[in-house]
N, C-alpha and C positions, 0 to 999 in steps of 0.2 A: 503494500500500500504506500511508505512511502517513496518507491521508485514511481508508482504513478503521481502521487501529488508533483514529484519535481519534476516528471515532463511535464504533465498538464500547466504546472507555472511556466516553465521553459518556453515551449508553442503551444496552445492550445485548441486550434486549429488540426497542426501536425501531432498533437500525439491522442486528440480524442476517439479515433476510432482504434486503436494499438492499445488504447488505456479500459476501452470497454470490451475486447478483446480478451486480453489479461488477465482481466478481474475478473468476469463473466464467465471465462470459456478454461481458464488456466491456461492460456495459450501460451507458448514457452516463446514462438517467433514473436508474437508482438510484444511479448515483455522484454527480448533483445532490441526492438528496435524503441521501444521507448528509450533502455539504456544509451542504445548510440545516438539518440539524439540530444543525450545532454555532451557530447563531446568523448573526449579522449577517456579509457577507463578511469583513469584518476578524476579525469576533470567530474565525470558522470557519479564515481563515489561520494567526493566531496560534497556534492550537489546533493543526495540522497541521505547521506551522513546529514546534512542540514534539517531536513526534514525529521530524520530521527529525532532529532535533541530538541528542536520544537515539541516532541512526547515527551519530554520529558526523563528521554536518555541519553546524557551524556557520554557512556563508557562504552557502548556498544562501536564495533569499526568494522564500517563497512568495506566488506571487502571488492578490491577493483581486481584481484588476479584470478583466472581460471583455476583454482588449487589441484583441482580433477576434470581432466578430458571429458567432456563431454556435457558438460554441466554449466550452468554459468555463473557467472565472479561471484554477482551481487546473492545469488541462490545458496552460495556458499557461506553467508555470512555468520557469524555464530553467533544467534542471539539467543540469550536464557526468556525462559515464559517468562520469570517476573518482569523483565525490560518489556518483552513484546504485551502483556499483561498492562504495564504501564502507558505504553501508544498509543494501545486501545481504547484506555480508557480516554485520553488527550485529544485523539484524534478528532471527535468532535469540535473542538476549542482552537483546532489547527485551521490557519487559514488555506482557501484555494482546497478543503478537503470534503466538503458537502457531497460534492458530484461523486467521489470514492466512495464514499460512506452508500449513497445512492446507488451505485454499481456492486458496493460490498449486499445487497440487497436482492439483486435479481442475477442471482447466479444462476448459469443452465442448472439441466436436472442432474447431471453430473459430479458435481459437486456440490449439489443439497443433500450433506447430511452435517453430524453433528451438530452444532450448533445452528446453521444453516438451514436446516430441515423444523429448525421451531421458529423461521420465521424471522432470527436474529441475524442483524447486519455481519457477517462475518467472513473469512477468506482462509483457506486451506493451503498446506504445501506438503510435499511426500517427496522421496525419493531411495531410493537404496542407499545404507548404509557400506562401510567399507571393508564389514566382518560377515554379510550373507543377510543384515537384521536390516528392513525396510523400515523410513520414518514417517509417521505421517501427523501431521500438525495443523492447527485452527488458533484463530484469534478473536474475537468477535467483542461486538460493544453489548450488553448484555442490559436491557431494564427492570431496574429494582424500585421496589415503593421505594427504599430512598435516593432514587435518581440513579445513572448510568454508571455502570461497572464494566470496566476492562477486565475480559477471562481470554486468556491463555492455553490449548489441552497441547498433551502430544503421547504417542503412542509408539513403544522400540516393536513392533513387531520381529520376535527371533525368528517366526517362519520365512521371512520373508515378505510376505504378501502384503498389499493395499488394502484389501476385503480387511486382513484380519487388522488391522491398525485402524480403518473405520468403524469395524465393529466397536473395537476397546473406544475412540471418542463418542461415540454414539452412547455407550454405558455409560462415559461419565460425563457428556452432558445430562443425559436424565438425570444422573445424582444429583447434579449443581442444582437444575430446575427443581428438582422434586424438594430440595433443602432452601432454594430461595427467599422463601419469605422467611425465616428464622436467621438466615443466615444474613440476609439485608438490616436486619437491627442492629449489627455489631459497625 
């Protein structure tokens, strides 16, 4: 999300339909080319790295190198749930982020589940790990009686599989939902 807030500031013209794309579809080409239209991979980090710390994360570093073939820089980046938990919650309050927030909402059917799948503005990422264990992960802005909350899930699936790493975020979004209202009082 915020590799798209920084094109969409960059051109918003050029990066609107790459940005709905992205978000919408997990499309991996237009999420490349959102990246190269912020420039150089450094230049395009910095530029995304900006947007991060607008959430409210300063320590997070976005990465501009391909660290593994076949993947991309900014996909690689290492963010813990609590950072991206933190975004989530900011994102709102982020300027230039409304239309994301908007597109974090009408994901294909594809990617409607965990959090997703109840309705909640949210956006997933997955990938194989570099021991056999696929990763699969979600961040969404979540509404509680006491106003909006940043959640974070992620799921080591050891078989490998996509299936079974949704299944585990699908659990424990229920949990989250199902403890919601007791848990919004703290």
């Amino acid at each position: 999300m915020p590799l798209a807030v920084a094109a969409l500031r960059n051109d918003w013209l050029g990066a609107r339909d790459f940005a709905v794309k992205a978000i919408t579809e997990s499309d991996n080409r237009a999420s490349e080319q959102l990246w190269s239209q912020l420039g150089e991979p450094a230049d395009a980090a910095r530029q995304v790295q900006a947007v991060v710390a607008e959430g409210g994360d300063t320590a997070t570093v976005v990465e501009s190198r391909r660290l593994r073939r076949g993947f991309t820089a900014f996909g690689q980046t290492q963010w813990s749930l609590q950072r991206q938990a933190r975004f989530a919650a900011e994102l709102p309050t982020i300027p230039d982020a409304a239309e994301v927030i908007d597109l974090m909402q009408r994901l294909s059917s594809g990617d409607q589940w965990g959090l997703a799948a109840k309705g909640i503005a949210a956006k997933g990422g997955w990938g194989p790990g570099v021991h056999g264990e696929y990763l699969v992960r979600q961040f969404g802005i979540v509404p509680t009686p006491s106003g909006q909350w940043g959640v974070a899930l992620a799921a080591d699936a050891h078989d490998g599989a996509f299936e079974t790493g949704v299944d585990v975020v699908n659990t424990m979004t229920d949990w989250l939902l199902s403890r919601l209202p007791t848990l919004a009082r703290y």
